[in-house]
C-alpha positions as CSV (number, residue, x, y, z in Angstrom):
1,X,20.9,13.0,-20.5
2,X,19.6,9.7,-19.7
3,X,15.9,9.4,-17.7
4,X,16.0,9.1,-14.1
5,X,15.2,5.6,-13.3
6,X,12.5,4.5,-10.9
7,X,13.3,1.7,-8.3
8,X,13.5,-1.8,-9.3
9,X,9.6,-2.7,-10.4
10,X,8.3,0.5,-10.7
11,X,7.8,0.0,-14.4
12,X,6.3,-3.6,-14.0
13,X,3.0,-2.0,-12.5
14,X,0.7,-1.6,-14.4
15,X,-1.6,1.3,-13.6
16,X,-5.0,0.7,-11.9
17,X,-7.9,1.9,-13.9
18,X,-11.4,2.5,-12.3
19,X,-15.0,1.2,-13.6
20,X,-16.3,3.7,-16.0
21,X,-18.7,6.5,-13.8
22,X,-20.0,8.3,-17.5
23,X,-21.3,7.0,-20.5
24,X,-21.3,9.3,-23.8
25,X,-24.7,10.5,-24.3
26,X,-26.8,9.6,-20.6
27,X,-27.0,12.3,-17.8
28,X,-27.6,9.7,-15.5
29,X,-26.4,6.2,-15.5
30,X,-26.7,2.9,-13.7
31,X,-22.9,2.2,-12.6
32,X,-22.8,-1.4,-11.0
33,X,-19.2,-1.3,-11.5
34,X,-17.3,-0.4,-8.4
35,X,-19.1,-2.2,-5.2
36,X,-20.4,1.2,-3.9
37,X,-23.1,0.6,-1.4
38,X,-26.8,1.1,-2.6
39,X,-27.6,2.5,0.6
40,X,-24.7,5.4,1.4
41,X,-23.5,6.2,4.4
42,X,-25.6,6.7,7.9
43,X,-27.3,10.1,7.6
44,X,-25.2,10.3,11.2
45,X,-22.0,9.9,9.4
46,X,-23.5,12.8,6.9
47,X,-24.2,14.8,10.2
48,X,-21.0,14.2,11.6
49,X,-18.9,14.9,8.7
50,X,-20.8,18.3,8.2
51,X,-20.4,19.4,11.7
52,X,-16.5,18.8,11.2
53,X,-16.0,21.0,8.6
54,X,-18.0,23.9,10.1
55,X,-15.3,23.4,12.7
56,X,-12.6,24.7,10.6
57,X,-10.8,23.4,7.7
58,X,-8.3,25.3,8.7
59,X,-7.4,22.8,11.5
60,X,-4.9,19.8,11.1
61,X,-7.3,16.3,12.1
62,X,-6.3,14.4,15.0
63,X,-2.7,12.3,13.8
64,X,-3.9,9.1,15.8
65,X,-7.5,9.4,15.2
66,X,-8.4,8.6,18.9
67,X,-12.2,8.8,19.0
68,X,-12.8,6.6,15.6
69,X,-10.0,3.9,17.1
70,X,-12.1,4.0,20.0
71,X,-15.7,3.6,18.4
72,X,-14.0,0.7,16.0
73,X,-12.4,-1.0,19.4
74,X,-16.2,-0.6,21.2
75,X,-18.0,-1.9,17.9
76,X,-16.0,-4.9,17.7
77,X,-14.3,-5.8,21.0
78,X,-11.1,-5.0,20.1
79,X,-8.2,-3.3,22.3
80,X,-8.3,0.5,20.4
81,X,-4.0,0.5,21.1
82,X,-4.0,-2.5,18.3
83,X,-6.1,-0.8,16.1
84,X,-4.4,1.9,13.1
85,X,-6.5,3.7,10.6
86,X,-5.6,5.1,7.4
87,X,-6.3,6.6,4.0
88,X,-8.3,3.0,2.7
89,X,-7.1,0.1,3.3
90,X,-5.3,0.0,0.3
91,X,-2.8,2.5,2.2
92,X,-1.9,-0.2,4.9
93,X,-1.5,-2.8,2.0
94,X,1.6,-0.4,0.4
95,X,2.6,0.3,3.9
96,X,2.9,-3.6,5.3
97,X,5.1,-4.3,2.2
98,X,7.4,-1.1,2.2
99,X,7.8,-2.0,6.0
100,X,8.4,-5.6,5.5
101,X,10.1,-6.1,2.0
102,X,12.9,-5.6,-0.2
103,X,13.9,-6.4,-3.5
104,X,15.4,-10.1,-2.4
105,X,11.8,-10.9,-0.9
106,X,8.5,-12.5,-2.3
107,X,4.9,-11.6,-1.2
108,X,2.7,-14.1,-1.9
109,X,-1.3,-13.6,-3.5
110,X,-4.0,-15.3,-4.9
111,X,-5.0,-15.6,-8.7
112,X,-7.9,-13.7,-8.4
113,X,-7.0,-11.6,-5.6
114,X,-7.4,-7.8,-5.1
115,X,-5.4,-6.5,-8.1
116,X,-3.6,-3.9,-5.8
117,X,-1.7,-6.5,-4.1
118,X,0.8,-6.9,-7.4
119,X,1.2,-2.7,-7.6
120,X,2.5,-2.8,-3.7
121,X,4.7,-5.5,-4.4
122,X,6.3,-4.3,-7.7
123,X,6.2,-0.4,-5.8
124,X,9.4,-2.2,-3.1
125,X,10.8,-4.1,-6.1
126,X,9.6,-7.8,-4.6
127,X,8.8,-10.1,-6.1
128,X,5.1,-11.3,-6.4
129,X,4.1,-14.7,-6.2
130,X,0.6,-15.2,-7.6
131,X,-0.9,-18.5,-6.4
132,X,-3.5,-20.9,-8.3
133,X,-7.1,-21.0,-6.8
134,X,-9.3,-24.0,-7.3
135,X,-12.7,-23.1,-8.3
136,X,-12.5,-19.4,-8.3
137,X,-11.3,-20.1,-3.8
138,X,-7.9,-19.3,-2.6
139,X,-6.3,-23.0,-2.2
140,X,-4.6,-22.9,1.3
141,X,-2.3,-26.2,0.2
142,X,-1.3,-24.0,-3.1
143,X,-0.3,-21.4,-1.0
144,X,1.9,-23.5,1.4
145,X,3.6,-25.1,-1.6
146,X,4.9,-21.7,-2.6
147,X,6.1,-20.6,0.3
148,X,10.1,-20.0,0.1
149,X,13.2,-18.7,2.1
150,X,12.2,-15.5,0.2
151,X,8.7,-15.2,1.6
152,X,7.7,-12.1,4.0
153,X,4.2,-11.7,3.7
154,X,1.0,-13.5,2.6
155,X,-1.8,-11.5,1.0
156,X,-5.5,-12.9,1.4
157,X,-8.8,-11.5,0.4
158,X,-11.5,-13.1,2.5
159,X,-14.4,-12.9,1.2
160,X,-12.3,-12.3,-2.2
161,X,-13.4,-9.7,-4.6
162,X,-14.0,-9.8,-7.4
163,X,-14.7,-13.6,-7.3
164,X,-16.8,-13.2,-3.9
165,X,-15.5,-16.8,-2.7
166,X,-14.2,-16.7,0.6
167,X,-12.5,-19.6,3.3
168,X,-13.3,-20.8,6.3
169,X,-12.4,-20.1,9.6
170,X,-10.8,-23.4,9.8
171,X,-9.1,-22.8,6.7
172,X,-7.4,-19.5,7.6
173,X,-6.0,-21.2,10.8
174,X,-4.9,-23.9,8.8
175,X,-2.8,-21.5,6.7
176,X,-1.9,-19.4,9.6
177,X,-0.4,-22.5,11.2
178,X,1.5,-23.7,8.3
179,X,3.4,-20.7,8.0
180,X,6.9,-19.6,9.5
181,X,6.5,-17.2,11.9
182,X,8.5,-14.9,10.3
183,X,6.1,-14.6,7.7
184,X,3.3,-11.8,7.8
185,X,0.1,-13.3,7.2
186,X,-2.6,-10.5,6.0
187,X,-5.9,-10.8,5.7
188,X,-7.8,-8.3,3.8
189,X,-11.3,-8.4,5.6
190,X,-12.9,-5.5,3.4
191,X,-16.4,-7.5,2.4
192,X,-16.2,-9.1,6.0
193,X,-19.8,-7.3,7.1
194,X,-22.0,-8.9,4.1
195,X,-20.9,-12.7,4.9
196,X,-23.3,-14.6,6.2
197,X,-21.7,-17.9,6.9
198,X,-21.3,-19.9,9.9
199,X,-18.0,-21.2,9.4
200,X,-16.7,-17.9,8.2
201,X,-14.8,-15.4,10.5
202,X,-12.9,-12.0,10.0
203,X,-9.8,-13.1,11.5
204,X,-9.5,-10.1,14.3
205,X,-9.3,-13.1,17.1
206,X,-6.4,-14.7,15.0
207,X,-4.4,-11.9,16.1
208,X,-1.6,-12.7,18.0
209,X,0.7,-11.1,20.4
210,X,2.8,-13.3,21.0
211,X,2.7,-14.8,17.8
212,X,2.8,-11.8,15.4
213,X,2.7,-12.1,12.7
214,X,-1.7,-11.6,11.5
215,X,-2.8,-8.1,10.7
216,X,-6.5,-7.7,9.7
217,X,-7.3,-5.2,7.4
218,X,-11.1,-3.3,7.3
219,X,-12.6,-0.7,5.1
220,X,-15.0,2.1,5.4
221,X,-15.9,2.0,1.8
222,X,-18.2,-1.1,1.2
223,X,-20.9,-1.3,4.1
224,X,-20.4,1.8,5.6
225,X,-20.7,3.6,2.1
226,X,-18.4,6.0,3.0
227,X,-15.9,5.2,-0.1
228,X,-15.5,8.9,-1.4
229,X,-14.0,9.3,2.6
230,X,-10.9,6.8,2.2
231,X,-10.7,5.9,5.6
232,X,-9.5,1.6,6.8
233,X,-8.3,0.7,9.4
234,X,-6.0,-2.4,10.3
235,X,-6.1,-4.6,14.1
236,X,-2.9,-6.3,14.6
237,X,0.0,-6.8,16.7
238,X,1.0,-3.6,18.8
239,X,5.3,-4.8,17.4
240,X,3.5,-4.7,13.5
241,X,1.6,-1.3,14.2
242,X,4.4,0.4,15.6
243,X,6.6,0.5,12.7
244,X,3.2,0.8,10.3
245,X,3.0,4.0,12.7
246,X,6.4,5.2,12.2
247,X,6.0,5.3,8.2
248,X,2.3,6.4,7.9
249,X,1.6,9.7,6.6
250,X,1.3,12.6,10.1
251,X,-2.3,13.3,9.4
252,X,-3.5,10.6,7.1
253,X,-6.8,10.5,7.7
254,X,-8.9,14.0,7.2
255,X,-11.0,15.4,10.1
256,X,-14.8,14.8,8.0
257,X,-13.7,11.5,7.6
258,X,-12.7,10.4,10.9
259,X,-15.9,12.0,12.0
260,X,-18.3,10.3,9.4
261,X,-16.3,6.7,10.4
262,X,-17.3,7.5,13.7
263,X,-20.6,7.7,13.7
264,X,-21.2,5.2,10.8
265,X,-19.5,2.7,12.9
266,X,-21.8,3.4,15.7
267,X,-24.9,3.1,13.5
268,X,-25.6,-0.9,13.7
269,X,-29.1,-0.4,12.3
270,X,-28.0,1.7,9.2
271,X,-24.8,-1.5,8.5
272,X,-28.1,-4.3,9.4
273,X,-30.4,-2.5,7.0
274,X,-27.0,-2.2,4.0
275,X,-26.5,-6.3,4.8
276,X,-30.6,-7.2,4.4
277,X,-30.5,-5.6,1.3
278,X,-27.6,-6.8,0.1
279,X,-28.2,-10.6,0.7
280,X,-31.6,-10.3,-0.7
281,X,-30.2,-9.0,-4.0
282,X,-27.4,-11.5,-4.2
283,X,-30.1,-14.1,-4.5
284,X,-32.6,-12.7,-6.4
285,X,-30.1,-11.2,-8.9
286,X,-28.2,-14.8,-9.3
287,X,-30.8,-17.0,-9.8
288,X,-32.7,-14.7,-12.0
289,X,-29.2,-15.0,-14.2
290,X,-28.8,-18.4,-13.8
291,X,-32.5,-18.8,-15.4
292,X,-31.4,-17.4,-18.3
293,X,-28.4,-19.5,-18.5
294,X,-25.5,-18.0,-17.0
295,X,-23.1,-19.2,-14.7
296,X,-22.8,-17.6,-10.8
297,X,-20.1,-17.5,-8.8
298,X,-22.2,-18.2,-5.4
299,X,-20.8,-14.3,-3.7
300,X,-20.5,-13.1,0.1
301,X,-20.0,-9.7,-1.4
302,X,-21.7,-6.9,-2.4
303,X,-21.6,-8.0,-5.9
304,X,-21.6,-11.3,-8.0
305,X,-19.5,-12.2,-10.8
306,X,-21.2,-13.9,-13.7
307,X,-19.6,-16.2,-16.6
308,X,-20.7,-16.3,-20.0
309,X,-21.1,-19.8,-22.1
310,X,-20.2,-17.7,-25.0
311,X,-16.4,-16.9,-23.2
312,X,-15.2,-13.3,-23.8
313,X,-16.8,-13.0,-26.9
314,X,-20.6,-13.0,-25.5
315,X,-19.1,-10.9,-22.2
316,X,-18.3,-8.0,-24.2
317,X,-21.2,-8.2,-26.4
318,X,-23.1,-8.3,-23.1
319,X,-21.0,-5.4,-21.9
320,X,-22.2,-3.6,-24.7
321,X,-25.9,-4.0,-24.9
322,X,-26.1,-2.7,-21.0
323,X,-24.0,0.6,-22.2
324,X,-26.3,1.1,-24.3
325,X,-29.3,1.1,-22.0
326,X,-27.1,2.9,-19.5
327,X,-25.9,0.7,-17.1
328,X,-22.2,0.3,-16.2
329,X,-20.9,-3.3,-14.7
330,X,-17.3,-4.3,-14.2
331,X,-15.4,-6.4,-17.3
332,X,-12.8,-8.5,-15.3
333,X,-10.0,-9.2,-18.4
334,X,-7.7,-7.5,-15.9
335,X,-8.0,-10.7,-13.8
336,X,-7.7,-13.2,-16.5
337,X,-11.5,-13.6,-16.4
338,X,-12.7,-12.3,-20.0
339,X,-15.3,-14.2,-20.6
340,X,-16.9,-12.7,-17.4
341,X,-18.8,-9.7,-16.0
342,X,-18.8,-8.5,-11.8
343,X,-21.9,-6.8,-11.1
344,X,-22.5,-4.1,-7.8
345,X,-25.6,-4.8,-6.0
346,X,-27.8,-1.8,-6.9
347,X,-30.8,-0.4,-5.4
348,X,-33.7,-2.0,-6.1
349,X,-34.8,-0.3,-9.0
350,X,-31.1,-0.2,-10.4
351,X,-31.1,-4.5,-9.9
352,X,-34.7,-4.8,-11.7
353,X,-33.1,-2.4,-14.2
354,X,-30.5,-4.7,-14.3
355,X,-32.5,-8.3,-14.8
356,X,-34.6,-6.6,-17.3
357,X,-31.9,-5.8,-19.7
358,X,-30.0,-8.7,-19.0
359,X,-33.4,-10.5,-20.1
360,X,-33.8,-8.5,-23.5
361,X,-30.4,-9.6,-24.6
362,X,-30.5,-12.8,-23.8
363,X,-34.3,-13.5,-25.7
């Protein structure tokens, strides 16, 4: 009997694999490998998620997680009907393209963009349409140019990982307004809270009734350091959110999550203390790499990626050497970047730990 066949482009993903949490040999490591935040989560969110399990586990969560749509719509000035939450953000990303399209369409992403937006695109049997960036920055023009009858949706990281480049707010409207209307324009906001530029905006006020056709996408997992939760949420049209409603899973979002979203989204001096750190770190941690003659990618992440002179070669062997000392950073081959390395912000004695071992090998 012959195999059951998949759907079109099932077979073309290939399966996401994790950073490394364990090396052979250390009880305890040093993983800079997965942008987790240094800080954790808001001992509120802690509170709050404790307090909803003593409540009963027993107990199916709220389906339209009211109260954390309502703290997100307060926190942010946003109307909480236009708001959705769900299991990551990654969940709305497979969502938005099972809604929106089929095996005749094409959904468009950047070269270095998240590399989940190629597995929700091959899961519907699209087509993906990867775009060239110019210096490690999405190129709006680029984009534009490969726009077709085919197109249904635009994917955009801003700020992007793992490259940490982001565009401008002028930029985004420029690619918002040189798009068909009948083409989804989403913009994958997960780093937004660690930017601090000017010129740089989330895109919630690009959000369009009338227009509809931007969705924002947010996370609970950088910042908020509530990763091991799953929980994003998306502000767009109420016409896109209603049929992201109708194909959501009932209860997608568990009852200690909802609850530690909640309250960690409330907590603006716990998210102002994660930021400080994190743009202090940033700094120190690239030019204390550039001093030893490496090549940073200038970040508004929670990480930075650094190039190697010596191209992949010296990038594993760099790899390597930090194992050894155990401490875990991100090899990006899987993004056509060998010859570099992304690197979490830490705490401040995982960063020093860091710099110091990045110095031995490099002396």
């Amino acid at each position: 009997m012959p195999p059951i066949k998949p759907r079109n482009g099932i077979l073309n993903i290939i399966p996401y694999k994790a950073g490394d949490a364990k090396i052979e040999g250390f009880d305890r490591v040093i993983k800079l490998a997965s942008n987790e935040s240094p800080m954790g989560p808001s001992p509120k969110a802690v509170t709050a998620a404790k307090k909803a399990i003593d409540s009963g586990l027993q107990l199916y969560p709220d389906p339209s997680c009211s109260a954390l749509r309502a703290a997100i719509g307060q926190a942010h000035g946003l109307n909480p009907e236009q708001i959705i939450c769900s299991n990551g953000s990654e969940e709305l990303l497979h969502l938005l393209a099972k809604a929106y399209a089929t095996d005749d369409d094409e959904i468009i992403y950047c070269q270095y963009g998240f590399i989940a937006y190629p597995i929700t695109i091959h899961a519907v049997g699209a087509t993906p349409v990867m775009v060239q960036e110019k210096d490690y920055t999405a190129n709006v023009d680029a984009i534009l140019a490969a726009v077709t009858a085919k197109t249904k949706i635009v994917n955009l990281a801003n700020p992007n990982n793992p490259t940490g480049t982001y565009l401008a707010k002028s930029e985004v409207l420029r690619l918002r307004d040189g798009l068909r209307d009948d083409i989804i324009l989403v913009l994958d906001a997960a780093y937004a809270e660690y930017v601090d530029q000017a010129d740089y905006d989330a895109g919630l006020d690009l959000v369009d009734n009338d227009l509809e056709n931007t969705i924002v996408t947010r996370t609970f997992s950088k910042i908020y350091g509530l990763a091991g939760a799953r929980v994003g949420w998306a502000y767009g049209p109420a016409s896109i959110l209603d049929i992201l409603n109708r194909i959501r899973g009932t209860f997608n979002v568990t009852a200690a999550s909802q609850a530690a979203a909640t309250a960690a989204v409330q907590d603006r001096d716990h998210m102002a203390k994660a930021k400080a750190h994190n743009l202090k770190w940033v700094s120190k941690m690239s030019r204390a790499l550039e001093n030893i003659g490496l090549t940073v990618t200038p970040s508004q992440g929670n990480f930075i990626l650094v190039h190697f002179p010596g191209g992949a070669e010296q990038s594993v062997a760099t790899d390597k050497f930090l194992r050894t000392k155990g401490i875990i950073v991100r090899p990006v081959g899987n993004y056509d970047l060998a010859g570099a390395l992304r690197i979490t912000i830490g705490t401040s004695a995982e960063n020093e730990a860091l710099l110091a071992t990045m110095a031995e090998f490099f002396t």
